[in-house]
N, C-alpha and C positions, 0 to 999 in steps of 0.2 A: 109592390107599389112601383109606379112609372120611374125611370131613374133620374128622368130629368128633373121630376114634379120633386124627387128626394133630395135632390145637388143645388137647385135654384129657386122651388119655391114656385108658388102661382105666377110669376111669370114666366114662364120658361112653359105649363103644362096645369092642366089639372089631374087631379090625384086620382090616377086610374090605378086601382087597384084589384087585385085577384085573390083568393083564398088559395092558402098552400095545402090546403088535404086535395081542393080539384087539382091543383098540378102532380101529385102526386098518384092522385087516380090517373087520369087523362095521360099523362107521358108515358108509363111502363107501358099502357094499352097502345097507345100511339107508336111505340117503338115497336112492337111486336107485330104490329100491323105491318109496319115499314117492313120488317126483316123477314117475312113471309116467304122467301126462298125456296126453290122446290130442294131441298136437301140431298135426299136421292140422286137427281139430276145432275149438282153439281158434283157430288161423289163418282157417280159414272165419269163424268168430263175429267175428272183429276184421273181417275183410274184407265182413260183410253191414252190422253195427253202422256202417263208415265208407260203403259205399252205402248206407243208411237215411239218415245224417248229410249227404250228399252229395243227397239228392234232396229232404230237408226242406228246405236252401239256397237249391236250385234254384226248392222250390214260395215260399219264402218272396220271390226273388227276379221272379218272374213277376208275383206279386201287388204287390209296390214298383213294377214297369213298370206294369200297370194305373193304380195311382195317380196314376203321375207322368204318362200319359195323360189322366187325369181335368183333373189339374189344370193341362195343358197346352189341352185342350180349354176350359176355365173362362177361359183368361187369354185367348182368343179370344174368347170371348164376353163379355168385359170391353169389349175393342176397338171390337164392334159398339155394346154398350151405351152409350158412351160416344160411335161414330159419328153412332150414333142421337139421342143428345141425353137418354139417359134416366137418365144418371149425370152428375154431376160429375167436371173434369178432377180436382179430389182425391182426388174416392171410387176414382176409377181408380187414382192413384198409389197409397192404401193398401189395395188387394185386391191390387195386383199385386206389392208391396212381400211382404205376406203369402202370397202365391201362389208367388213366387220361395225367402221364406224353408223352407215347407212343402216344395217342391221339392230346396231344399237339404241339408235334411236327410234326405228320401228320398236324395240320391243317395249321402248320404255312408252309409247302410244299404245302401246296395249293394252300393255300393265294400267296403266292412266283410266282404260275405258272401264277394263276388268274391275278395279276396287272401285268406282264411279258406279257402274252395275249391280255390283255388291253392297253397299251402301244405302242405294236408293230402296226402301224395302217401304211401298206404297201402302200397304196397307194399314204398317205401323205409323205413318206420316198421317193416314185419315184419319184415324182411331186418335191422335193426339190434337188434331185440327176441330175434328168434332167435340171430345171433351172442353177444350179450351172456350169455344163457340159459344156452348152449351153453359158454361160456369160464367160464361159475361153477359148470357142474353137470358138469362133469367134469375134475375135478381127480384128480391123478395120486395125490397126498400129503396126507395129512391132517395140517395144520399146529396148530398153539398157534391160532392168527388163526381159521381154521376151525372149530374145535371149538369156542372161544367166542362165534362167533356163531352158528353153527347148533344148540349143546344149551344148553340150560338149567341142568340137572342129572345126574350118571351115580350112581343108585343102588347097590350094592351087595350082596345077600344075605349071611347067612352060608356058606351053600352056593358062594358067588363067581359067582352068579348076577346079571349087570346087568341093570338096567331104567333104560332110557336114555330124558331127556325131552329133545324136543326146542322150538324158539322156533317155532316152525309146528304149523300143522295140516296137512291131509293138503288139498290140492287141490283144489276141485271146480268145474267147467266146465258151466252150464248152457247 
């Protein structure tokens, strides 16, 4: 029944009204219609999006090996420089001090990417995404709980024509 025609009375509305077995047909069909997503498709995009994420890691962790080369190479030539006589035994301890520290926190950016890489394990992430999906969008019964989070509003015609709003929009998968 109209909500206004329910709160106010013929002034406010006349008593448009709807039968609740068609709302109950008409919505689960209407939602399913809406949610018509190519599946697949967005499965691929999740599965390229985590090899993209996965190889960004990779290049970013190559590039921390390099460095921690660099400056594994340097704390050698601290050594010499120092065998040499052309540094002081302190200048030694604080390059090397600094060289260790810089080191340190390269490897703790590794480590960071490495259990981050580890971690992300995509296909157990779809296979949970999908079950989930799948246990909300096909529901048997249209309940009280359902209907108020999936519509917004069910308008009413006086012809008893609905225009049903819902809290989404329609989809869309680039």
């Amino acid at each position: 029944m109209c909500g206004s025609y329910a709160r106010h009375g013929k002034k406010a509305c006349t008593a448009h009204t709807i039968k609740e077995d068609f709302l109950k047909e008409t919505i689960p069909d209407e939602i399913q219609t809406l949610i018509q997503v190519d599946k697949e498709k967005y499965i691929k995009k999740m599965a390229r999006k985590s090899k993209s994420t996965k190889s960004d890691s990779q290049k970013k962790i190559n590039k921390i090996n390099k460095q921690m080369d660099v400056l594994k190479n340097r704390k050698r030539k601290f050594i010499n420089l120092l065998a040499d006589g052309m540094i002081t035994h302190e200048e030694y301890q604080e390059s090397i001090e600094a060289t260790n520290k810089d080191l340190t926190e390269l490897m703790e950016q590794k480590n960071e990417l490495l259990s981050l890489m580890e971690s992300e394990d995509v296909i157990e992430t779809i296979e949970k995404l999908k079950k989930e999906l799948l246990q909300f969008l096909n529901f048997d019964e249209l309940t009280e709980d359902i209907l108020h989070r999936l519509i917004n509003r069910i308008e009413v015609k006086e012809d008893g024509t609905p225009i049903i709003h819902y809290r989404f929009t329609t989809p869309k998968i680039v």
